[in-house]
C-alpha positions in Angstrom: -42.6 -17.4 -31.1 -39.4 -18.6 -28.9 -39.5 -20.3 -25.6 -37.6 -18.6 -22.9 -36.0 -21.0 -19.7 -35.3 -19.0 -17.0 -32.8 -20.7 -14.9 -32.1 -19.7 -11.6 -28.9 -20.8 -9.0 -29.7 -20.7 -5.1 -27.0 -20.7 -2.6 -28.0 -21.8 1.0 -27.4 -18.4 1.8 -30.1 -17.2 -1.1 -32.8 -20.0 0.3 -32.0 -19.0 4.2 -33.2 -15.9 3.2 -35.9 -16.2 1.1 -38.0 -18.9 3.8 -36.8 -16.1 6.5 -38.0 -13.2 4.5 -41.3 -15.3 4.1 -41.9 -15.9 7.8 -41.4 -12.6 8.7 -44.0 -11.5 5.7 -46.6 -13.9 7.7 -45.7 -13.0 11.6 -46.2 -8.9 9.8 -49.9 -9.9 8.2 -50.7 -11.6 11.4 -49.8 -8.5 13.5 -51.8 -6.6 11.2 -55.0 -8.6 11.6 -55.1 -9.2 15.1 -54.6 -5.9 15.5 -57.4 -5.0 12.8 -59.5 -7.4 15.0 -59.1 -6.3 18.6 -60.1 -2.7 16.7 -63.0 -3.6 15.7 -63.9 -5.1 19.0 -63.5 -2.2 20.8 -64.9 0.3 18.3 -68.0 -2.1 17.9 -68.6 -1.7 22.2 -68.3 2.0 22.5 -70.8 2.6 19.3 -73.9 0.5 20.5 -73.0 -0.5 24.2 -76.8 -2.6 24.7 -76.7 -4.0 21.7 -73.0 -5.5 21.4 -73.1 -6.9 24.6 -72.8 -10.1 23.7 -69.7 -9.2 21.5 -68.3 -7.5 23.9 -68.7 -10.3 26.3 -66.5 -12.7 23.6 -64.2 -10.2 22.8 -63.5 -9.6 26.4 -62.8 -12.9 26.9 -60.1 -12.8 24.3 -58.4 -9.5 23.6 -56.2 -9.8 26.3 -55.3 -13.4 24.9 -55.0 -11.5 21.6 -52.5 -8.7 22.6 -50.4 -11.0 24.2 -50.4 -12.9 20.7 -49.9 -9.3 19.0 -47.3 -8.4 21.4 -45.2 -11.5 21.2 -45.3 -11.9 17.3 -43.8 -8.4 17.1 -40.7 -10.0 19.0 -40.5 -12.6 16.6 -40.6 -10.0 14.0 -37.9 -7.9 15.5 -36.1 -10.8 16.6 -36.1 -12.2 12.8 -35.2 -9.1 11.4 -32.3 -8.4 13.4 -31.5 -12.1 12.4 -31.9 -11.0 8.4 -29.5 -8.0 8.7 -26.4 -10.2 10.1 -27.2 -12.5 7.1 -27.8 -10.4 5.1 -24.5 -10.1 2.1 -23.6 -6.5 1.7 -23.4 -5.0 -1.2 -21.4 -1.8 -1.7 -21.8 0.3 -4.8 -19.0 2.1 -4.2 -16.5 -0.8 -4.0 -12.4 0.8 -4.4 -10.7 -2.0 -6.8 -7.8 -3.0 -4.8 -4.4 -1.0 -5.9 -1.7 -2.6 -8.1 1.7 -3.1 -7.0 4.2 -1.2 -8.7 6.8 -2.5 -10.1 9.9 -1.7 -9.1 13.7 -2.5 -10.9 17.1 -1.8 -9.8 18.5 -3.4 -12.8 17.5 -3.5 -16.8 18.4 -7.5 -17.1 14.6 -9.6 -17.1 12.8 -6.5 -16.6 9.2 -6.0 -17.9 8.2 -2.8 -19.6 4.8 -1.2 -21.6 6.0 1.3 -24.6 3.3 3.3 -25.7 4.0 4.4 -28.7 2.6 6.9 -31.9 4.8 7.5 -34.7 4.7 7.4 -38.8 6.7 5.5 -41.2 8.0 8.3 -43.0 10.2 11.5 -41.1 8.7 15.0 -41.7 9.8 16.9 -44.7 13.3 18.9 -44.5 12.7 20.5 -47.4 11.2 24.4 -47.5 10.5 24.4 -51.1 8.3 21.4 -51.2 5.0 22.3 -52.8 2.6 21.1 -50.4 0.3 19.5 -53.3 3.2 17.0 -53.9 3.3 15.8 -49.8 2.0 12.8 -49.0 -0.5 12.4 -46.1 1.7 10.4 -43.5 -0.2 8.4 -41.3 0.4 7.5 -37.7 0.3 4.8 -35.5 -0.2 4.1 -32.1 -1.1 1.1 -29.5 1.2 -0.8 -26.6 3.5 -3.6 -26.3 5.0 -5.1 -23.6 8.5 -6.4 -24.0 11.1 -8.2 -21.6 14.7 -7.3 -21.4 16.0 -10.5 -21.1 19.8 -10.7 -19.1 21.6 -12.0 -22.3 20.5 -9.3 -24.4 18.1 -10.3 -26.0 14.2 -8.9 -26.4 10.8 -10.8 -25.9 7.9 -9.5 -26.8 5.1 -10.2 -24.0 1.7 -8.5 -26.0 1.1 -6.2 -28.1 -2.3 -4.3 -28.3 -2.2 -1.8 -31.6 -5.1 1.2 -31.0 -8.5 0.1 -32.7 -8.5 4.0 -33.6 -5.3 3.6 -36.1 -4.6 1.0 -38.7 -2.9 -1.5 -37.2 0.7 -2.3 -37.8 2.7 -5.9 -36.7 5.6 -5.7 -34.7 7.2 -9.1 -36.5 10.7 -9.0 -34.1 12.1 -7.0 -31.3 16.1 -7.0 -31.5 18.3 -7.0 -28.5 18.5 -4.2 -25.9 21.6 -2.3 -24.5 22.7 0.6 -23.0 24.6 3.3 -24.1 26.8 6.1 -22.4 26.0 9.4 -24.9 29.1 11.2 -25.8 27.1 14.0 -25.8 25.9 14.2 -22.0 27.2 11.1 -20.3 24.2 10.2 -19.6 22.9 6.5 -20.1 20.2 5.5 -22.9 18.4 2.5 -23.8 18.4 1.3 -27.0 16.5 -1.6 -29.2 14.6 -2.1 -32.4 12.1 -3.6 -34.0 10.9 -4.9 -37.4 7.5 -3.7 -37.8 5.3 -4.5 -40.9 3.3 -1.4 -42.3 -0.5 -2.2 -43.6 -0.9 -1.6 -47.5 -2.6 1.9 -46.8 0.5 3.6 -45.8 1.0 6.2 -48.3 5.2 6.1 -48.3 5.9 2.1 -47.5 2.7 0.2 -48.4 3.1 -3.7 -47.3 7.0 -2.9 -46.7 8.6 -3.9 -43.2 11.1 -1.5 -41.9 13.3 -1.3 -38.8 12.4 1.3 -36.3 15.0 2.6 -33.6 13.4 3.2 -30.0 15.9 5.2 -27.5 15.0 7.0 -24.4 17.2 7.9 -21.2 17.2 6.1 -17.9 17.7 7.7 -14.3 17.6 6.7 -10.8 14.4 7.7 -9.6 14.5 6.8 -5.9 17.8 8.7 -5.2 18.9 5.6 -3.5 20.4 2.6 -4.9 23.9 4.8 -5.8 24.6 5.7 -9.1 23.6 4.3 -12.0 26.4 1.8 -13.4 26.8 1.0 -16.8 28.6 -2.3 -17.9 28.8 -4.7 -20.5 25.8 -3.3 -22.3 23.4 -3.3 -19.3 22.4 -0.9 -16.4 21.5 -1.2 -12.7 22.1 0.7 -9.1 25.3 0.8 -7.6 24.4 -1.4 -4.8 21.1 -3.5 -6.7 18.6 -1.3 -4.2 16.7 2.4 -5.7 14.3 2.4 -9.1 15.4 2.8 -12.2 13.0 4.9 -15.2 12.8 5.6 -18.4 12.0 9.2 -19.6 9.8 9.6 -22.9 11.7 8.1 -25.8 12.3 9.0 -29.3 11.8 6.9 -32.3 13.7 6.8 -35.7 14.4 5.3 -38.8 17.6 5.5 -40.8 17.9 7.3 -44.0 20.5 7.1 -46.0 22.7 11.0 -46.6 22.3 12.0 -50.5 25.6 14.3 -51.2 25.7 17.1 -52.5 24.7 17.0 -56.0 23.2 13.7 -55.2 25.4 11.2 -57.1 28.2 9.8 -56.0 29.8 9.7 -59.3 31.1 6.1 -59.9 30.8 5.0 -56.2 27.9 3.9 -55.2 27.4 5.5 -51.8 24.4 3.7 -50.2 24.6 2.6 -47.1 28.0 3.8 -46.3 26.6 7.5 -44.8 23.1 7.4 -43.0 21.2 9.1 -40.5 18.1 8.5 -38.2 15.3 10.5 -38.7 12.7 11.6 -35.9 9.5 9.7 -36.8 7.5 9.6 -33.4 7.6 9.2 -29.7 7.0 6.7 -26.9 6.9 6.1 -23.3 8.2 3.6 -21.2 6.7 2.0 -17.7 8.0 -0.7 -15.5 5.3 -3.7 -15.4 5.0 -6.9 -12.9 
């Protein structure tokens, strides 16, 4: 059989309390018998009146002397206990954690963001006549990382925390950042990669590291600040004031275009047309 020490810590505040609550436990039993006592004074004079005379000529003597004891010990009672509930710590079960700050950015340069991501290493099928027997399985992956957008461009990753419910994937670099007006919309878009390295269960690039492309569009949330102003690669406010966002972002990965036919006779042709595919989603929130 084991041993077991049970240690203990006391603050002054713990010991206060536990000689006060002792006290009060005493002056209570003490109440309680003199009380008990002048009882069964009284009780024993009313029952046999000749033969308790004697009794009742102590007790006479005394229960007056005994209230006034009684009496005064309940003020020390009260008087303590009023003292034990200012001392008293309080303890609240229903404590409300204090709220976080949000953060707030009127520019891109040394902001702090979480992506939450969930996407797969290998685009959906674009191909009707696939028999379904012949598709792989793609798997998905999912988890957080917090990056900083540093001023000169460049990315740092701050922590990454991959879901314990996925296999877990390791995000070896993130490249620079910029900003992008689309010719389609003229609206501005972040953009960076990374170089993530896929675990040997993934059933289309086992072991293999591949660059994934993150973009997602950025507004002025606030509707102050002015427009949003896009120069040299970066974004901010017109004036430095308002909040910038991000909407939920798309991720790709770029696939090189087969031709028709797919040979390129005696040119090789890789690399020189590519797309990016859809592979997954993310979202983006301003951290502190």
């Amino acid at each position: 059989s084991k041993t077991q020490t049970h240690c203990s810590v006391h603050t002054p505040l713990s010991l206060s309390l536990q000689k006060m609550t002792k006290h009060f436990k005493c002056i209570i039993l003490t109440i309680h018998l003199l009380s008990t006592i002048t009882a069964f004074h009284v009780g024993s004079y009313q029952s046999s009146p000749t033969k308790q005379r004697s009794v009742l000529s102590l007790s006479s003597e005394n229960v007056e002397s005994l209230k006034d004891k009684a009496a005064q010990l309940r003020r020390e009672a009260q008087e303590l206990e009023d003292k034990m509930m200012k001392t008293r710590p309080t303890v609240s079960t229903n404590t409300i954690p204090e709220p976080v700050a949000k953060a707030v950015y009127a520019s891109m340069d040394d902001s702090k963001w979480t992506l939450t991501y969930r996407f797969a290493s290998e685009p959906p099928s674009q191909d009707d006549d696939d028999d379904s027997t012949e598709i792989k399985k793609r798997l998905f992956y999912s988890g957080k990382v917090n990056v900083q957008f540093l001023n000169d461009g460049y990315t740092t990753i701050l922590q990454h925390e991959p879901s314990s419910s996925t296999t877990k994937i390791q995000i070896q670099k993130f490249w620079g950042w910029d900003v992008e007006v689309s010719n389609e919309d003229d609206l501005p878009y972040l953009l960076c990669s990374a170089d993530i390295a896929l675990p040997e269960e993934d059933t289309y690039a086992p072991g293999e590291t591949i660059r994934f492309y993150f973009q997602t569009l950025v507004e002025n949330t606030s509707g102050g600040g002015g427009e949003i102003v896009v120069k040299d690669g970066t974004l901010s406010t017109a004036d430095g004031k308002g909040e910038i966002s991000c909407k939920d972002g798309t991720i790709t990965v770029k696939r090189d275009v087969e031709p028709p036919g797919g040979f390129w006779g005696i040119f090789n042709g890789g690399g020189i047309l590519a797309q990016f595919r859809y592979v997954g989603e993310f979202t983006c929130r301003p951290i502190s």
